[in-house]
N, C-alpha and C positions, 0 to 999 in steps of 0.2 A: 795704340798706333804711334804714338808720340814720343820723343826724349825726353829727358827731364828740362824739366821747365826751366832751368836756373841755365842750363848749356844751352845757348844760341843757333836754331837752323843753321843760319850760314852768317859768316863774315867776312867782309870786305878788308883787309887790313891795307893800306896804302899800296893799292893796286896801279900799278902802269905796265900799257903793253900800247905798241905803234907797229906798226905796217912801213919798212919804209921809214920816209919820213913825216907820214901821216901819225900822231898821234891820236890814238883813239880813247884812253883812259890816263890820265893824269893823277897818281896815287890818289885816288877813292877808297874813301873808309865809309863802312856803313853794317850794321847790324838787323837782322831782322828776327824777332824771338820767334821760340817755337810756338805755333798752334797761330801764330797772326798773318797779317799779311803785306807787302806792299807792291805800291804801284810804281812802274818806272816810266817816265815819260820824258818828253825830248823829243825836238827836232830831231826829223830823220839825218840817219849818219850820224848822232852823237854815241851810238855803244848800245844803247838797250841791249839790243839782241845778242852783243858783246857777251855784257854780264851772261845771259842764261850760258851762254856753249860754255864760258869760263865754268860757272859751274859744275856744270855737265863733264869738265875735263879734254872738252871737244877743241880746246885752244890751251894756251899756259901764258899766266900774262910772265911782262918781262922783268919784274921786280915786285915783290908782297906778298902776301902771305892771302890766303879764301880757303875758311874752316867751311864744314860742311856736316851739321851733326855733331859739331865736335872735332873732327879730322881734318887736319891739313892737306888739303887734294895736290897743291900745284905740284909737292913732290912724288906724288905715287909713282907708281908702275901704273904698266895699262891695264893689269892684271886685277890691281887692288884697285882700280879706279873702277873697275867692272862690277867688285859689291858696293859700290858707293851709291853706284847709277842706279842698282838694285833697289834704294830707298826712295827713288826719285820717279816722279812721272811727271809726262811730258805734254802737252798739251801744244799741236803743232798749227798754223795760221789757217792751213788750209784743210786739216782735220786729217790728211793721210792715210786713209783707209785702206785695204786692202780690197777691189772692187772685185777679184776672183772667189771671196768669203763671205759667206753671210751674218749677219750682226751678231752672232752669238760668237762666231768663230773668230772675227776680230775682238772682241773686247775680250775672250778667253786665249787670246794666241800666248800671253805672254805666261798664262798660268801654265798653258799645254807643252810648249817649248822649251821656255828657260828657267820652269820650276820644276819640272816633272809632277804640278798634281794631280790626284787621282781623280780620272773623269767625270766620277759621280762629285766630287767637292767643289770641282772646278766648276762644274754646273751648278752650283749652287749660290756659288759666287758671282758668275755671272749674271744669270735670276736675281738676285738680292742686287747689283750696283745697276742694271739696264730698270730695274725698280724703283731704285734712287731717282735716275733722269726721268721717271715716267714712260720708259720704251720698253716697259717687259714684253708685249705683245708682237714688239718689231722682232725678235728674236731669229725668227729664219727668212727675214728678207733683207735682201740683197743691197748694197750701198746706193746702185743705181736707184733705187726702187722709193731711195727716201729723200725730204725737203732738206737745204743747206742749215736748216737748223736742224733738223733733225742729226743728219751727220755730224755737226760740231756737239752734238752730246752724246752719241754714240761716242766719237773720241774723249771725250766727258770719261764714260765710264770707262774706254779701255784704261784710260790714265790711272784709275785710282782702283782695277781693279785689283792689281798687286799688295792693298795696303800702303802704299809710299808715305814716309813721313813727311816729302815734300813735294808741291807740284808747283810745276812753271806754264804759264800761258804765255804765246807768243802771240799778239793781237788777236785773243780769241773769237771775237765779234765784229772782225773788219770782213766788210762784202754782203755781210749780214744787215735785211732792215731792221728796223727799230722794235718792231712787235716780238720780233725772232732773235731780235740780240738780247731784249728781257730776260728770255725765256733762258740763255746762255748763263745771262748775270746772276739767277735764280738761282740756277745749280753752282754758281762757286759760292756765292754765299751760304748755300746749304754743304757745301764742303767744310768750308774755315767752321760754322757754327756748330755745326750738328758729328763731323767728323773730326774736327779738329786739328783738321789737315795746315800744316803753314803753305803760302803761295806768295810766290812773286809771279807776277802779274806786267807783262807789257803789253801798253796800249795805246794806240792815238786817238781812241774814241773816249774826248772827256763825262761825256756823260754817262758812259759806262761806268767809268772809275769812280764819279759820285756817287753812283747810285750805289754801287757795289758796296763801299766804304761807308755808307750814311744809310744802309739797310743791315736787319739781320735777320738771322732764321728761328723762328720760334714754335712751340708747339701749340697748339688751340685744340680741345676737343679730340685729342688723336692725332690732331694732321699738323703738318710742318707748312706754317707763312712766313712769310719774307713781310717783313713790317721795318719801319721808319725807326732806327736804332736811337738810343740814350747817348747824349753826350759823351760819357764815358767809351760805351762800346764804340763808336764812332772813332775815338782819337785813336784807337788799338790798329786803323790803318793807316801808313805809313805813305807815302807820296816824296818819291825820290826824284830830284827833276835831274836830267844831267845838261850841262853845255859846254862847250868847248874841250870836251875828255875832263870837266869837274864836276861836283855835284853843285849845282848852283841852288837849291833848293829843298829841305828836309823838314816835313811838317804834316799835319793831317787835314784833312779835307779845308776843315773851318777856316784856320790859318792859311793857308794857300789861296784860298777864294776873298779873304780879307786883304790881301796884302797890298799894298801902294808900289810895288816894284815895278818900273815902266817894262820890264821886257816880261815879267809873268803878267802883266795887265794883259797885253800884246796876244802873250802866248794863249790864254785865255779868252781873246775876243772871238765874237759868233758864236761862244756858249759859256755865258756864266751863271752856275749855280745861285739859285736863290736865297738871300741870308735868310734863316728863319730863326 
């Protein structure tokens, strides 16, 4: 599923674009390898949600260079930017469904549509990633018919039933309670680990992002757990803070939650992870 390891998902090369006289990114550089992950966070109105469209090709900043796989996007056509997207899924805040379809038919839309596969394959794919999220059985009911977590991993799977080498969440787990946003955090951890998928990940829910970052997926007896990740695995997530259109902040979980910096102290309070 993956690129080779040595070429970079995506990169930020000294990225500026403003609205206006609003700046929103101020030349950002930033890398994220393939098969890993990071987390963007920031006050609202700093860009998060920036970056993803930038990727996506959904905006063009106004100065820098954003590989993507390898490929410089901000020059494409809209033409080539169309197989770019091809590698990409998208994971959207409010999960986007199609409520005229039922669960099999959204998460295969994009196979039936914009691949032409064959409907016996396509089914089978389907089956195997509504599997992954644990919804095999939801299969022919209806959007209305399922819980707000349930819907955010229905959208789970349409994202990656393509294969994509990359997914983007956009606050996957806001609006979400905490039992139901585990259950969100679960499945991208069982993405990054078990599929090897790379993700950028925005979110304002810190305790998502720890957990995400400071778990991982393993196998036990046959079946895939989510358990308390190793040191090492743990620093493989990346935590981008943005402020002011800069990156004020690049490190992994540990680092971030140690730091004496008065405004990440700040950004931080009402939930700080526990040093262990």
């Amino acid at each position: 599923m993956g690129i080779g390891t040595d070429v970079p998902a995506v990169v930020f090369d000294h990225v500026s674009l403003a609205f206006d006289d609003n700046v929103v990114l101020r030349e950002v550089s930033f890398s994220v390898p393939a098969g890993q992950m990071a987390m963007l966070l920031g006050a609202s109105g700093t860009g998060k949600s920036v970056v993803l469209k930038l990727i996506l090709g959904l905006m063009r900043p106004d100065a820098g260079t954003i590989r993507v796989n390898g490929e410089p996007i901000d020059t494409m056509t809209d033409v080539e930017m169309m197989k770019v997207r091809g590698n990409i899924g998208m994971l959207f805040q409010e999960s986007a469904l199609f409520d005229s379809l039922t669960v099999a038919d959204n998460v295969g839309y994009r196979l039936y549509e914009e691949m032409d596969m064959p409907p016996d394959q396509a089914l089978r794919r389907v089956e195997e990633v509504l599997g992954f999220v644990g919804l095999r059985e939801y299969m022919d009911r209806m959007p209305s018919e399922l819980s707000g977590g349930q819907r955010r991993r229905v959208a789970i799977a349409r994202a990656v039933a393509a294969r994509p080498q990359l997914l983007l969440f956009d606050d996957p787990t806001s609006g979400l309670d905490p039992i139901t946003a585990k259950t969100v955090d679960d499945e991208i951890v069982k993405l990054r680990d078990v599929e090897h998928v790379t993700s950028i990940l925005v979110t304002h829910q810190l305790p998502d992002a720890f957990y995400i970052a400071t778990h991982e997926a393993v196998r036990r007896n046959g079946r895939l757990a989510i358990v308390p990740a190793n040191e090492r695995k743990a620093e493989e997530a990346e935590f981008i803070m943005l402020r002011n259109g800069r990156i004020y902040f690049e490190g992994h979980a540990a680092e971030l939650r140690a730091s004496n910096d008065a405004y990440l102290k700040t950004f931080l309070s009402g939930w700080i992870p526990p040093l262990v």
